[in-house]
N, C-alpha and C positions, 0 to 999 in steps of 0.2 A: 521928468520923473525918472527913477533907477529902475533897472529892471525889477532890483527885489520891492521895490513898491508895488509892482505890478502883476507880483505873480503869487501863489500860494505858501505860504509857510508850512510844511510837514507839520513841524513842531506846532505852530499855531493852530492849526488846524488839530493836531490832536490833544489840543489841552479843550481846545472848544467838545470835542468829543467826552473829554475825559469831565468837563462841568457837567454835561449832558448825565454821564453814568454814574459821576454822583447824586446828583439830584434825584434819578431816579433810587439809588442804593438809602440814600436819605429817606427817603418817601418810605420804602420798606421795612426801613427800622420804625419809624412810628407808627403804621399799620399793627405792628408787634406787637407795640410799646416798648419800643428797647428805646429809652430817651435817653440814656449816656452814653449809649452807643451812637447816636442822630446828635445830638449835643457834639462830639470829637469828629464826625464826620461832616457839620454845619464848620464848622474850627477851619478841615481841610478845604472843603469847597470853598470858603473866604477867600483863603490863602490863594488858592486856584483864580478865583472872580478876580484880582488882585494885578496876580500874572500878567494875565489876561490883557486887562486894560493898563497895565502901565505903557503900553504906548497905542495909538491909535492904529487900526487894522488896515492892512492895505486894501485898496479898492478891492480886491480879487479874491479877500476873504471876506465881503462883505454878506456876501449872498450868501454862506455857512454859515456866520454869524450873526444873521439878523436869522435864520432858520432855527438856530440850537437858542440862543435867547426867547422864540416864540416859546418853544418847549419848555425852555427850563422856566418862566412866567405862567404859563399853565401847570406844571406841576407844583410851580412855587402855591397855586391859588390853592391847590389839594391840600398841599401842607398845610395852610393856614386854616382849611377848613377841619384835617385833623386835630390839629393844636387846640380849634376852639371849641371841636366836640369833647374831646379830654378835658378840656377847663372845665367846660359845664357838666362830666360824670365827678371832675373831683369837689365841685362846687355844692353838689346832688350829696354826695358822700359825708361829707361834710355837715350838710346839714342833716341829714342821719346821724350823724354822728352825735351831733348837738343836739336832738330831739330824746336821742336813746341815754346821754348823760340829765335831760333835764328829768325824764320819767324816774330815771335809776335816784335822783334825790328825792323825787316826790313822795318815790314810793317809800326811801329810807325815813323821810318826815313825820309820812304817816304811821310807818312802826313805830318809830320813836313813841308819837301821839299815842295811840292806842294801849302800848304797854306803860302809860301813866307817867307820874314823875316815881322818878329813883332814890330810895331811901338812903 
């Protein structure tokens, strides 16, 4: 094996750091609800995960790298729990939504009704 198999990559080691600080910077934009903003920084962290794995990590980054993948897997599980609490307020919404147009005709029906027919 070469030594750079064996030893740490700066660079690798800071892109692991830098998925790390997205994940976390993602997480805070949905907290917000800033979804276009978590939507183009999902884009960049790809990009980054990407990186990453295009070639397999030397032994010597392994222990960094199974550390920041814990992490960013635990915050991935937040995200998904954000994502799915927002499905279900806009699902909520919605159907408000739909209950407040079925009233608004009912109640247009029964004007109509009341005021007879039209000569």
């Amino acid at each position: 094996m070469s030594a750079a198999g064996r030893e740490l990559s700066p660079t690798r080691v800071g892109e692991f750091g830098q998925l790390l600080r997205l994940t976390e910077r993602l997480k805070g934009h949905l907290e917000r609800g800033e979804w276009g903003a978590a939507a183009e920084l999902e884009l960049e962290r790809r990009g980054l995960v990407e990186r990453v794995f295009e070639r397999p990590p030397a032994a010597a980054e392994l222990p960094v790298l199974t550390a920041t993948l814990r992490e960013v897997v635990r915050l991935n599980d937040e995200l998904i729990g954000l994502a799915e609490h927002r499905r279900r307020a806009i699902a909520r919404e919605l159907d408000l939504l739909s209950v407040g147009r079925e009233a608004s005709r009912a109640y247009g029906d029964v004007g109509r009704s009341a005021a007879g027919p039209r000569p």
